[in-house]
C-alpha positions as CSV (number, residue, x, y, z in Angstrom):
1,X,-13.4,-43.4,47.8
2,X,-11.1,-43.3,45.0
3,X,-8.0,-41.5,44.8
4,X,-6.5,-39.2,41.6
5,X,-3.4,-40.9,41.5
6,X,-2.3,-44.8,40.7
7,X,-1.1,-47.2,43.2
8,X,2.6,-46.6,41.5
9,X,2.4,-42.6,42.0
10,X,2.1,-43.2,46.0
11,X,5.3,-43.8,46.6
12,X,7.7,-41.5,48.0
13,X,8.8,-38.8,45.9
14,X,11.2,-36.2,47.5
15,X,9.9,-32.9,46.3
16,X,11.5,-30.9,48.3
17,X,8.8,-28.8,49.7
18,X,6.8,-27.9,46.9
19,X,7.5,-25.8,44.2
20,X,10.5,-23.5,44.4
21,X,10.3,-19.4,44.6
22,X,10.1,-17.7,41.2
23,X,14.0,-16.3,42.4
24,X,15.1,-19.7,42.8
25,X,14.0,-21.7,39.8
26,X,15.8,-18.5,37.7
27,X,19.5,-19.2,39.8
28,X,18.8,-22.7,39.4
29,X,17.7,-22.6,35.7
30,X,21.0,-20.4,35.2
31,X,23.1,-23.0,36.7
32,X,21.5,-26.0,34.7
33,X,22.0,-24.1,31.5
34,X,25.6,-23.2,32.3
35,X,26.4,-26.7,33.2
36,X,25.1,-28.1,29.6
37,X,26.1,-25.2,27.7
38,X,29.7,-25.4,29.6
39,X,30.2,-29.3,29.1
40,X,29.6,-29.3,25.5
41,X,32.3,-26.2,24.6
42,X,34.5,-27.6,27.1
43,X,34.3,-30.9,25.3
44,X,34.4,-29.4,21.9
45,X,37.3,-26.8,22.3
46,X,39.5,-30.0,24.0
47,X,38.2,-32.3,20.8
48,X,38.5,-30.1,18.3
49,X,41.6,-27.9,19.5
50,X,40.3,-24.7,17.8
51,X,38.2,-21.9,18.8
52,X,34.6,-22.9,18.8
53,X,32.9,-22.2,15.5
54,X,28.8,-20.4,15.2
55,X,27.5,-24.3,15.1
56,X,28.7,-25.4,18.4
57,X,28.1,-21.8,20.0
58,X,24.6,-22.1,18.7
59,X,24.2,-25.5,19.7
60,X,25.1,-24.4,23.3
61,X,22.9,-21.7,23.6
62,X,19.8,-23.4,22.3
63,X,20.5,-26.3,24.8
64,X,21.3,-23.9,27.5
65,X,17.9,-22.5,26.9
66,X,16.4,-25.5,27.3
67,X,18.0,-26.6,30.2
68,X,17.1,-23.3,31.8
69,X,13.2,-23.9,31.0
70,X,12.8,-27.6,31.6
71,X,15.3,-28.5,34.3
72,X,14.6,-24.7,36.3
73,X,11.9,-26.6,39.1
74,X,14.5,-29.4,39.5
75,X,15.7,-28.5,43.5
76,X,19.1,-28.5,43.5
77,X,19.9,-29.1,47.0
78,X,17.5,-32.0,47.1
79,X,18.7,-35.9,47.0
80,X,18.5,-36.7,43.3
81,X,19.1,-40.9,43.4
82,X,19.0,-41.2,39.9
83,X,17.5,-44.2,38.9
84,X,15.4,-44.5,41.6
85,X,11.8,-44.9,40.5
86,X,10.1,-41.4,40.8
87,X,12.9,-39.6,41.7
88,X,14.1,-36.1,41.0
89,X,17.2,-37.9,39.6
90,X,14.9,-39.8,37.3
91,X,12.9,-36.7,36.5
92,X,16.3,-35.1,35.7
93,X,17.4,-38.2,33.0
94,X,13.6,-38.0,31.8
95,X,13.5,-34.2,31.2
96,X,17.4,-34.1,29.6
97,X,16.2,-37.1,27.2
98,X,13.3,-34.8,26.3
99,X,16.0,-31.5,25.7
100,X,18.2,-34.1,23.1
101,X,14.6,-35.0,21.5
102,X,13.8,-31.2,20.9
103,X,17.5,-30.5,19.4
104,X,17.6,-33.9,17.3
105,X,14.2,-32.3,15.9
106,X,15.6,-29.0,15.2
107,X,18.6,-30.5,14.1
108,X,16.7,-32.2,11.5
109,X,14.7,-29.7,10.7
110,X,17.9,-27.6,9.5
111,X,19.6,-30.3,8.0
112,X,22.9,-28.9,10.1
113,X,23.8,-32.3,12.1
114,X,26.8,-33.0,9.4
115,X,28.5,-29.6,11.5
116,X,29.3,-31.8,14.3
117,X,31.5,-34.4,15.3
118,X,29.5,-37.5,16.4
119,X,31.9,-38.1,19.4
120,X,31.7,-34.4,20.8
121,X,27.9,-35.1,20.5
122,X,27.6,-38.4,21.0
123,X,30.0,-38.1,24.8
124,X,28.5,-35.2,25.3
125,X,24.7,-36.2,25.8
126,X,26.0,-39.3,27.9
127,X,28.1,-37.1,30.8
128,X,25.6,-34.1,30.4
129,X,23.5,-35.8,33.0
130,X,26.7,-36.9,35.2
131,X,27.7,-33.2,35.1
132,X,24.2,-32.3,36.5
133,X,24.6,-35.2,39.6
134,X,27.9,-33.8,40.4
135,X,26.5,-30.2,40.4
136,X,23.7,-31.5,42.8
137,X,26.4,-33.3,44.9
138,X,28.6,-29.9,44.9
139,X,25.6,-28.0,45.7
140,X,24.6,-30.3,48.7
141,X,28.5,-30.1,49.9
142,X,28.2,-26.7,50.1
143,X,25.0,-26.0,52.0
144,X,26.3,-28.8,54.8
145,X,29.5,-26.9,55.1
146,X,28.3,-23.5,55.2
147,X,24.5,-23.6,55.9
148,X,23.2,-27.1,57.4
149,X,20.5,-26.4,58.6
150,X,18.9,-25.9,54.9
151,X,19.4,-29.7,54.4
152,X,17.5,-31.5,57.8
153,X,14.7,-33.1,57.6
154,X,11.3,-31.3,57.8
155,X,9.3,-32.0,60.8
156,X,5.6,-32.5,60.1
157,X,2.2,-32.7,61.5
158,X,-1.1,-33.3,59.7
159,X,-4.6,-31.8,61.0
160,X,-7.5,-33.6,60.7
161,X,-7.7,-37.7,60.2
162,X,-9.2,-39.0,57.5
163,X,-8.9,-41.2,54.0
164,X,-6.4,-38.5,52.5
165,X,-4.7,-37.9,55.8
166,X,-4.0,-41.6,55.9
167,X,-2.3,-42.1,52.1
168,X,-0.3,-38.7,53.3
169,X,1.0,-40.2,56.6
170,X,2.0,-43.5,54.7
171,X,3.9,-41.8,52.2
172,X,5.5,-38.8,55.3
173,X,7.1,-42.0,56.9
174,X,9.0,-43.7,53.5
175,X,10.3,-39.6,53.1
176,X,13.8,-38.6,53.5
177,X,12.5,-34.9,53.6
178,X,10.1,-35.2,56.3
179,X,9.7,-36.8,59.9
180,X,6.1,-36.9,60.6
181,X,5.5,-35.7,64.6
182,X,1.6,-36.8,64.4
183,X,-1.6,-35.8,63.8
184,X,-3.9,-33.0,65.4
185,X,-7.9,-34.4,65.8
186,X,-10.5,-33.1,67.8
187,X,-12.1,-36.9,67.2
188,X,-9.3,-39.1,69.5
189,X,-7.5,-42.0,68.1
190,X,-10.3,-43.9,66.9
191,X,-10.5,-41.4,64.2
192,X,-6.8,-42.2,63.0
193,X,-7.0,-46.1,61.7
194,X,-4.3,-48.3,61.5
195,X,-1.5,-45.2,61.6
196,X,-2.7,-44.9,65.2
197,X,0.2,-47.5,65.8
198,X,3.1,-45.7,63.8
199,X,1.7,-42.1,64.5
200,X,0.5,-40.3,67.4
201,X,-2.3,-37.8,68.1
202,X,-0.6,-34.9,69.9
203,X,-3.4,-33.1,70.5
204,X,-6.7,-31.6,69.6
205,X,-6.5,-29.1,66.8
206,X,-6.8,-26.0,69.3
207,X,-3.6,-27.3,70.5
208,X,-1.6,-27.3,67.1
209,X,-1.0,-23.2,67.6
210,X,1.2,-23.8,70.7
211,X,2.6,-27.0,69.4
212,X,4.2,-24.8,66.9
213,X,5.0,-22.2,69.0
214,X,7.4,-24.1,70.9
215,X,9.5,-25.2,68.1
216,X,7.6,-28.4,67.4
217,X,6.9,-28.4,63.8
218,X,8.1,-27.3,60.8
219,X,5.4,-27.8,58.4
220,X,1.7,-28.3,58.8
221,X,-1.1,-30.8,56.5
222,X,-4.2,-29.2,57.0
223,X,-6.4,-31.8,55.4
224,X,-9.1,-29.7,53.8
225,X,-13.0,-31.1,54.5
226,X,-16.0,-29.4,52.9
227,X,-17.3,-28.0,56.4
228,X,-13.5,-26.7,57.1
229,X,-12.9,-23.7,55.5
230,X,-14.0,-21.6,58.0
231,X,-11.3,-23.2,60.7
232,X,-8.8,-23.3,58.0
233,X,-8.4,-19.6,58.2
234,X,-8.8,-19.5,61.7
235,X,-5.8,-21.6,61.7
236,X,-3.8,-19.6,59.3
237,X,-4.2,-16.4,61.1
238,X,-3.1,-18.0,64.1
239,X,-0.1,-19.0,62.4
240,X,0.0,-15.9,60.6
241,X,3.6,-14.4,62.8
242,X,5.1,-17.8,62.5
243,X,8.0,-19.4,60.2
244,X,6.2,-23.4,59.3
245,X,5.0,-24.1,55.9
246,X,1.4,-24.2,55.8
247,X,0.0,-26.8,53.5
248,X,-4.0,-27.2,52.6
249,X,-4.6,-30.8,51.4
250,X,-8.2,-30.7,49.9
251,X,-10.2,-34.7,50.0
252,X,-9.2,-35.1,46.7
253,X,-11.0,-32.1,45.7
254,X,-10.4,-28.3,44.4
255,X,-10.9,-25.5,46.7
256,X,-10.8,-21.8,45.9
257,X,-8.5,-20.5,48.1
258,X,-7.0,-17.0,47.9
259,X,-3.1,-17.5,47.4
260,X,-2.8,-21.3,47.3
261,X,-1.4,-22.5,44.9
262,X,-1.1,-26.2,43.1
263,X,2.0,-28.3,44.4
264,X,2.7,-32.0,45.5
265,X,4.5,-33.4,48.6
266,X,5.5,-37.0,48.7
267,X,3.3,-38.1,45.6
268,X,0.3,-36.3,47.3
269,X,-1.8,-33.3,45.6
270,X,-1.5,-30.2,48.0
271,X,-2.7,-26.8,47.7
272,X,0.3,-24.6,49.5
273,X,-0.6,-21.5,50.9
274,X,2.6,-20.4,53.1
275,X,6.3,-21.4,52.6
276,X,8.9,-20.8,54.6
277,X,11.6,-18.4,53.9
278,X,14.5,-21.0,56.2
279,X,13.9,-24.5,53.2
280,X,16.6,-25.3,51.2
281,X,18.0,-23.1,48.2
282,X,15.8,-20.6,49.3
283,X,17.6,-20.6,53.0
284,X,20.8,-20.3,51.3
285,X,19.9,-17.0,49.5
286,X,18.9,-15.9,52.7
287,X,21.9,-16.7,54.9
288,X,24.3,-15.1,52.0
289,X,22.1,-12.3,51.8
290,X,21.9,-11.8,55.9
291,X,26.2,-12.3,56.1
292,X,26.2,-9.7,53.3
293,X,24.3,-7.3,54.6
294,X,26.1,-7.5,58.0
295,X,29.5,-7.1,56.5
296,X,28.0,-4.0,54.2
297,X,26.6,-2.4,57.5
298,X,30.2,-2.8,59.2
299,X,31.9,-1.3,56.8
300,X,29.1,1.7,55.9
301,X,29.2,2.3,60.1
302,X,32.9,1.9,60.6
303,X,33.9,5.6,59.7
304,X,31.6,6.6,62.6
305,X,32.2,3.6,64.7
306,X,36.3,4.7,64.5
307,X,35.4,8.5,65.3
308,X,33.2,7.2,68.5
309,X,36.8,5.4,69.6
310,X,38.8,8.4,68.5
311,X,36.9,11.0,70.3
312,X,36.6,8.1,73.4
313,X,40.5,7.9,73.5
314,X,40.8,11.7,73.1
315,X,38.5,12.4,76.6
316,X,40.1,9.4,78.4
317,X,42.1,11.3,81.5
């Protein structure tokens, strides 16, 4: 069989999950801009000592703009390591190199590059992408102190054994996203190759429901075959009133599936058809959003909740 990807793409990638919710990628494009708009008028006004003139302003806003576009899928609560081969550090230094090719381009193009001072520019493009690291590192900080549970691994289990179940697994075990639990086979262990040794079979796939049920798993392969669609939705009405992720990993193939859509997990082509609410910046949103609403309830209710005590103290013999 050959494989859509090269030997090099194979290796871990942490990606967090897949891609981000629409929400998220515009709170995390507005951060990114504000952090490359920010660093350059903070490093002008301190340069220059004045008020910041139309070019710099502009400047800022057009690179905000593109930071915000380019930079918005970039998961800000996952481990960046830039530098490390395939990374979403690297990614990060790949995709800010191609936002100071666009504005060098414009630049050019207007014949306004002698508005700026080479060492605001020139210091600015080189800490731009430290300012982004230590936003991921404050970010990170954050969601351990306040909402851990956001940043622990991702316990996995893949469905069905074969070729693309294999290169998967190999790739689940290097993550620092996921621990993989196993795989779920109706076919035993002979089915599972040399990850039989690493990996376990937990079961037979009629089995996977209550696996997950009792807190086993927190995302699920389903390696897609061309025989399977049928038990595929079987298996995602089953676990419909669940909170897993529920990933559909075609044999290197396309599949028309109603509400998948195209993602990648650990290097690997995925369809995704669920996500869950609990992962990462999403999870945040949601714990915020839950404290919120408690403290706005408490203080809509505590007129009546004091008139309840009132009227209590007022029978008391």
């Amino acid at each position: 069989m050959s494989y859509p990807w090269s030997s090099s793409e194979l290796r871990a990638v942490p990606a967090a999950g897949g891609r981000p919710a629409v929400a998220t990628e515009a709170v995390q494009g507005v951060l990114y801009a504000l952090v490359v708009a920010g660093t350059l008028w903070l490093l002008a006004t301190t340069y220059l000592g004045t008020p910041l003139d139309a070019a710099y302003r502009v400047l800022g806003l057009l690179a905000g703009t593109f930071a915000f576009l380019i930079l918005r899928r970039i998961d800000l609560l996952a481990v960046w390591r830039i530098g490390r081969s395939g990374s979403l550090g690297t990614q990060v230094l790949y995709r800010w190199a191609s936002i100071v090719g666009l504005l060098l381009l414009i630049a050019y193009v207007a014949k306004s590059s002698a508005h700026f001072s080479r060492l605001v520019i020139g210091t600015w493009l080189v800490i731009t992408p430290a300012a982004l690291a230590l936003l991921n590192l404050l970010a990170r900080a954050f969601a351990h102190r306040f909402v851990p549970h956001v940043l622990t691994q991702r316990r996995a289990v893949i469905v069905h054994a074969n070729e693309s179940a294999q290169a998967l697994a190999r790739n689940l075990r290097e993550s620092e996203i996921y621990t993989l639990e196993g795989f779920f086979d109706d076919s035993g262990d002979r089915r599972l190759g040399t990850s039989a040794k690493r990996v376990p079979r937990l079961g037979a796939v009629s089995d996977l429901t209550d696996y997950v049920r009792r807190g086993g798993v927190d995302v699920v392969f389903i390696m897609l075959r061309e025989h399977d669609a049928g038990r595929v939705l079987e298996l995602m009405d089953e676990l419909g009133d669940t909170t897993v992720s529920v990933y559909v990993v075609p044999d290197f193939a396309m599949y028309d599936i109603v509400g998948a859509d195209i993602s990648e997990v650990e290097g690997i082509p995925v369809l995704r058809v669920a996500e869950s609410p609990m992962l990462g910046v999403d999870g945040l949103y949601k714990h915020i959003f839950d404290v919120t609403a408690a403290l706005a309830g408490l203080l809509l209710l505590s007129p009546l909740l004091l008139l309840i005590a009132l009227m209590v103290r007022l029978e008391s013999p």
